[in-house]
N, C-alpha and C positions, 0 to 999 in steps of 0.2 A: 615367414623367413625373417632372422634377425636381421637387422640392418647396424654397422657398423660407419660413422663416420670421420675423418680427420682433416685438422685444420693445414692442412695441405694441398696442393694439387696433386691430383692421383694421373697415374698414366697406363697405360695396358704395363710397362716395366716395374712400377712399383709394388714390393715385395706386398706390402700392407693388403695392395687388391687382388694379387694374384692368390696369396696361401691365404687368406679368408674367404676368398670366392668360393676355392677349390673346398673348403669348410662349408661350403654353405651358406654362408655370409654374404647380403649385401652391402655392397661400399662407394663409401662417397665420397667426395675432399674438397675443402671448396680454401684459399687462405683468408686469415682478416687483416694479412696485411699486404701493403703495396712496398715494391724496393724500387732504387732510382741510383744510377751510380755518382760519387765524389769524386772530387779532384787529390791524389793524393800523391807524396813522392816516397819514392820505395830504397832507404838504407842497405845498398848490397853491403855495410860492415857487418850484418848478424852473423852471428854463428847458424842459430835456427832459424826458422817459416812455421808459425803455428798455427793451424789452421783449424777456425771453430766449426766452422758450417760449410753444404758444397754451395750455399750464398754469395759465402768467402772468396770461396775459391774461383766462383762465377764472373765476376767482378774485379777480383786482383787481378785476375788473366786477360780483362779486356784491355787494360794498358799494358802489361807484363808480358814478356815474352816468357815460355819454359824454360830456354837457354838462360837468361839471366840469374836462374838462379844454380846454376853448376857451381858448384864447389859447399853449398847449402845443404844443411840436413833440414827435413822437412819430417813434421808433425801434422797428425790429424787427430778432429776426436768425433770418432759415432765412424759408423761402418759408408753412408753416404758421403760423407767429407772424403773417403779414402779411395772412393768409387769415382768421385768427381776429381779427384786429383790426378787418379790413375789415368782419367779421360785425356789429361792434359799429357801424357806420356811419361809421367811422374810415379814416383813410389814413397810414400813416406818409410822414411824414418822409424819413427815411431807413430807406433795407432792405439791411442787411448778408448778404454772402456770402461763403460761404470761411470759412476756420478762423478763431478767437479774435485771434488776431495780427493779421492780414489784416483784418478785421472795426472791430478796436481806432483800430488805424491811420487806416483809411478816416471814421472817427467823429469820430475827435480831430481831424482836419481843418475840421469845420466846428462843433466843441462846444468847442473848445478856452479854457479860463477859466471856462466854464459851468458851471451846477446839474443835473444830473443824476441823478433816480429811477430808480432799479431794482426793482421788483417783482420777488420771486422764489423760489426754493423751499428753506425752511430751511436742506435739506442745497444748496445750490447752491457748485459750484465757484469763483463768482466771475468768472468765465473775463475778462470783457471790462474790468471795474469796477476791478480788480485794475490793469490793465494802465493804465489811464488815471485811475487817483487822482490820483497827482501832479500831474496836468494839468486838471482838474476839481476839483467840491463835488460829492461823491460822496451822495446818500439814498439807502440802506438798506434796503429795505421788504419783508422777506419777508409772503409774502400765502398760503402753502400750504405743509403738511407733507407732503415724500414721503421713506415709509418702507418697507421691503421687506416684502415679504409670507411671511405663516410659511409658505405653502403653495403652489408652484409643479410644472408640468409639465414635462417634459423633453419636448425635440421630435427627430426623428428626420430632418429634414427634413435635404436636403443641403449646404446653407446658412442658417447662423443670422446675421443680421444683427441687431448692438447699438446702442440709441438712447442709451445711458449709461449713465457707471460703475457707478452705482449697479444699474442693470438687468444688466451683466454679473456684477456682483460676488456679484449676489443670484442670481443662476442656477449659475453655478458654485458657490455655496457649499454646493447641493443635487443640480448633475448634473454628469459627468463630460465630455466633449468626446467622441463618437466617432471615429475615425481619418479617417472618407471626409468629415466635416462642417470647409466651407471657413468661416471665421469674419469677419465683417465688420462692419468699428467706424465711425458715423456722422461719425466726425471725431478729433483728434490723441489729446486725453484720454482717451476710448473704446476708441481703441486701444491707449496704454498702460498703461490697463486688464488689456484682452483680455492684452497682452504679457506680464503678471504673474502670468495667472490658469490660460493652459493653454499644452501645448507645441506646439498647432495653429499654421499658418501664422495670420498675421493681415493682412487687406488694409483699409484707411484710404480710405475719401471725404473727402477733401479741401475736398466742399463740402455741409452740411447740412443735405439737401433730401433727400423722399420720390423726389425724379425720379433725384437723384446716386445715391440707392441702387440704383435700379433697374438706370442705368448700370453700377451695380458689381458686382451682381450677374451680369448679361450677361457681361460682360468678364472677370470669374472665372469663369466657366464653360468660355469662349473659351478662355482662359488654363490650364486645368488638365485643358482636355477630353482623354482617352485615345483615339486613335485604333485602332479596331476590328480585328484583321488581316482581309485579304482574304479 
């Protein structure tokens, strides 16, 4: 049985475990990072709430009330951001997919001139905020500390799938890649990551979602399967 693993925590809910089980697939999730919430103050002037992760959202909500933010339009990006927001009794806005770029672009469209909040996680790349400063009033607002963990497990599994730099950076910095293990990055920065870090092939979802993964793991399978001799 193939085994499938991701630097996440998996739950009987997550799409990743349920539609690759039902494949056949065994799956694991372990993270390699630890979060811790900050103290932060929250600008009711924005126009937007842009929401990178449901991290984000985890976290801005432990001090925030959902009422505070009525009269707010509210952005997400990745299908779990949208999932976690909804938890809140919330709706975004706008729900970005596809890479940073793609993402940025599709935003700036209709935020363009705007105030725009970002909750997010200290070490945060920036991905999107970066890309659309010049075009916006950028707020700032890290809401959560994530930092790697002194102590992780190596997985054997035959697909390791990465939800971020940070999570590849901190796995490799403790386990080596083995040769049969196909490696796979939730999206561009993830995998150039992964591309820095081992000499394994690396394959890139394009779009960052627990279902994209899913398809990509499939598809690398497809893709690298050894056919049996007769």
């Amino acid at each position: 049985m193939k085994k499938a693993f991701i630097t996440r925590t998996l739950t009987d809910k997550n799409v990743f475990k349920t539609e690759l089980e039902t494949m056949g697939f065994q799956t694991e999730g372990s993270s390699m990072v630890k979060f811790s919430s900050m103290d932060f103050q929250f600008d009711a002037s924005c126009d937007w709430v842009f929401f990178y992760s449901k991290t984000a959202v985890k976290y801005f909500f432990k001090k925030i009330k959902p009422e505070q933010l009525n009269g707010k339009k509210l952005a997400t990006f990745g299908s779990s951001t949208a999932k976690a927001l909804e938890a809140q009794g919330l709706k975004a806005d706008f729900h970005g997919k596809g890479d940073s770029s793609a993402v940025a672009k599709q935003f700036l469209a209709i935020a363009n001139g705007q105030t725009v909040a970002f909750p997010r996680a200290k070490n945060s790349l920036k991905s999107i905020q970066k890309k659309i400063a010049d075009k916006t009033k950028v707020v700032d607002i890290p809401v959560y500390k994530n930092v790697p963990k002194e102590s992780t497990q190596s997985s054997d599994a035959d697909y390791l799938v990465f939800t971020s730099p940070l999570n590849a950076r901190t796995y490799f910095k403790n386990h080596a890649p083995k040769d049969h293990q196909k490696l796979i990055a939730i999206g561009k920065t993830t995998g150039e990551a992964l591309v820095s870090l081992s000499p394994n092939k690396v394959y890139v979802s394009d779009i960052s979602t627990e279902e994209n993964l899913v398809k990509m793991v499939n598809r690398v399978q497809l893709l690298t399967q050894v056919r049996q001799p007769a």
